[in-house]
N, C-alpha and C positions, 0 to 999 in steps of 0.2 A: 610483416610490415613492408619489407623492400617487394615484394611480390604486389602486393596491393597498389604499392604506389609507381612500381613500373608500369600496373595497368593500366592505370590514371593517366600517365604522362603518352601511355600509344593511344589511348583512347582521348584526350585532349588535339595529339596530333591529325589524328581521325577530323576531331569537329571542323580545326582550321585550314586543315586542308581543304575540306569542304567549303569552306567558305572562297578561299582562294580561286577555286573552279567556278564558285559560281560568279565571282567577279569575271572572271576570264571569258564568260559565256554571253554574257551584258546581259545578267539577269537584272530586271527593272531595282530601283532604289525601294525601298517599302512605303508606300505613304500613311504617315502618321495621322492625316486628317481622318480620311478615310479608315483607321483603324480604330480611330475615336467615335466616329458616325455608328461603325457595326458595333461597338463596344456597349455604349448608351443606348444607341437608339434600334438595333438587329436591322432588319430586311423582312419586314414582315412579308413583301412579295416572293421572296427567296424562303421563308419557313425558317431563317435565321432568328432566334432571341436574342434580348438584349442581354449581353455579360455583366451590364453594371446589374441585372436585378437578383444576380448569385452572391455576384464578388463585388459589388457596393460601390459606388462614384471611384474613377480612376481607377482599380482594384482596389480600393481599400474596403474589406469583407469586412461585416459587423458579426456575420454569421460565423461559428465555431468551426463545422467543419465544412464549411466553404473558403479556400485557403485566401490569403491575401496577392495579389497577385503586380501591384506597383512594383517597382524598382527591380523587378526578377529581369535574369536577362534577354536580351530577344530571341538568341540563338537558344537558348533553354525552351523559353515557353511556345517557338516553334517547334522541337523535337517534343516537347510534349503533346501536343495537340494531335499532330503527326501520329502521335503514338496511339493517340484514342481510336484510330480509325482500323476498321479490320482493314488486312492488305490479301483479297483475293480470297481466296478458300482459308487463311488463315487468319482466327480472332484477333483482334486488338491485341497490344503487348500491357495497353494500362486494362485490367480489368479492375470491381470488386472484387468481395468477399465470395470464395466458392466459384472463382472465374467467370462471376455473370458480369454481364454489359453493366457500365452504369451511364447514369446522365448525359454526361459528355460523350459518349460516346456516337449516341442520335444527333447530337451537338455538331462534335466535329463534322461530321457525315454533311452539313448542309455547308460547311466551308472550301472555298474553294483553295491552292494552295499562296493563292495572292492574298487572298483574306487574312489568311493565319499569319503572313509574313506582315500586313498590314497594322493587324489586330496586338502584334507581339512586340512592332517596332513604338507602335503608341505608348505602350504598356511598360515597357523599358525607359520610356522617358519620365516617367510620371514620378513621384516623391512619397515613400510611406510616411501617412498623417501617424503620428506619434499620439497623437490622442485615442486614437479609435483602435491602433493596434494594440495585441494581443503585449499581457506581461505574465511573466511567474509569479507566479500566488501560493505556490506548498515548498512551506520552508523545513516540513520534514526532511524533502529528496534534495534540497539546495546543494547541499555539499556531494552527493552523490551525482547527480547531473555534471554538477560542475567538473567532477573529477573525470566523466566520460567524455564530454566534451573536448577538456583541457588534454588529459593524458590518453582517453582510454580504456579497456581494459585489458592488461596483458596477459593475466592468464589464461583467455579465452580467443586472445589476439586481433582483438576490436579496436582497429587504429581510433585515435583522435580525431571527432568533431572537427574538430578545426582546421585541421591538416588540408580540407578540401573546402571545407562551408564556411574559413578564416575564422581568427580569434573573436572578434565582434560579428558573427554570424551574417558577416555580408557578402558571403559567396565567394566563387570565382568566375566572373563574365564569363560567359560562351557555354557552359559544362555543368559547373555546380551551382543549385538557387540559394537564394537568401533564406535565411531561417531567422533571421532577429525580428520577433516581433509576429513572428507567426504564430497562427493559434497552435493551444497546445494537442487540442482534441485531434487537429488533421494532423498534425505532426505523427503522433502515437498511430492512428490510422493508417497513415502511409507506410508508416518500419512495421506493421503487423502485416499489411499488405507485400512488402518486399518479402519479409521472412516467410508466408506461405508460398510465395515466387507469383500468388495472383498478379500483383504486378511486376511485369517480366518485362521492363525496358530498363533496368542495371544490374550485370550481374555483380558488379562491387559493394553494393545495398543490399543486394540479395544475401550474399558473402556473409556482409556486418553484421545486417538486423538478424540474421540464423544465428547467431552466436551472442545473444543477446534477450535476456529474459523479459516477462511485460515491464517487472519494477524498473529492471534497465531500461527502457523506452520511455516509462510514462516521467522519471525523474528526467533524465536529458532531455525531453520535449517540452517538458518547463521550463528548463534550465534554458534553453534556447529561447521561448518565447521573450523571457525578460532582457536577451543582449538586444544592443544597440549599436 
């Protein structure tokens, strides 16, 4: 556990550091107008789509496993996008199942890296609609989720949910996303994708979700869906 969450804390230091540089550098402010323009409406001239027809007005996703993407943070949902993109002779770090390409990935590919910072500072402002988002529904795994989330599990040394994604599943700006209210389909999808290492841009999720069976997955990702 103290391993784990050393990791956190250099790899945290990592993000803000970054960030500090790029102030220092007078890298532009992001603009949010413009990240709402390419959000809604793409660039059809540029071969860019629109993000609201995955991830639904604002982010807020109607679709399962199109995740919800309002209130996440911008520094997050830039390293993600970031990550969709091959870098040179080497693949993407976000793949699917069996390391193939997915969606996003032709996606990213037409962004440019103002777009992303533009597209991500909108996206950070905006409010999850509590209506449309995702809740826990299987009160079999309730108390087992909850117990992952809350505690953990020790004897396979699966820190706490919470410890990084906070007690009401609102994240930590900069680093780790929000999970309250996310669907549950993409959640399970994602810790299946970390534990094969297809997706290979943490290896602290990589770490967890391998040390963690489907039942462990699909109950904490309910479990998550219904915090607030």
């Amino acid at each position: 556990m103290k391993r784990v969450l050393s990791s956190i804390l250099v790899t945290t230091g990592v993000v803000f550091g970054g960030m500090a540089y790029a102030a220092d550098t007078g890298a532009p402010v992001p603009d949010a107008a413009k990240g709402e323009q390419l959000f809604a409406n793409g660039d059809s001239a540029r071969g860019i789509l629109a993000c609201a027809s995955c991830h639904g007005a604002a982010g807020n996703s109607t679709i399962p496993v199109n995740p919800n993407l309002s209130a996440q943070p911008h520094e997050y949902i830039v390293k993600q996008l970031m990550d969709f993109k091959p870098k040179g002779d080497k693949p993407a770090a976000r793949r699917g199942a069996g390391g193939a390409d997915t969606i996003m990935t032709s996606i990213a590919a037409t962004l440019t890296d103002e777009d992303i910072q533009n597209i991500a500072y909108y996206l950070g402002q905006q409010k999850l609609d509590l209506e449309k988002a995702a809740t826990a529904t299987k009160e079999s795994s309730m108390e087992r989720g909850q117990l992952i989330w809350r505690a953990g599990i020790v004897d396979r040394k699966v820190p706490a949910c919470a410890a990084c994604h906070s007690a009401n599943g609102a994240g930590l700006p900069a680093e780790f996303p929000r999970l309250a209210g996310q669907h549950p389909e993409y959640l399970v999808e994602q810790l299946k994708l970390f534990r094969s290492n297809d997706r290979a841009n943490s290896t602290i999720m990589h770490d967890i979700a391998n040390r963690m069976t489907d039942p462990d997955i699909a109950a904490v990702a309910d479990y998550a869906a219904g915090l607030r």
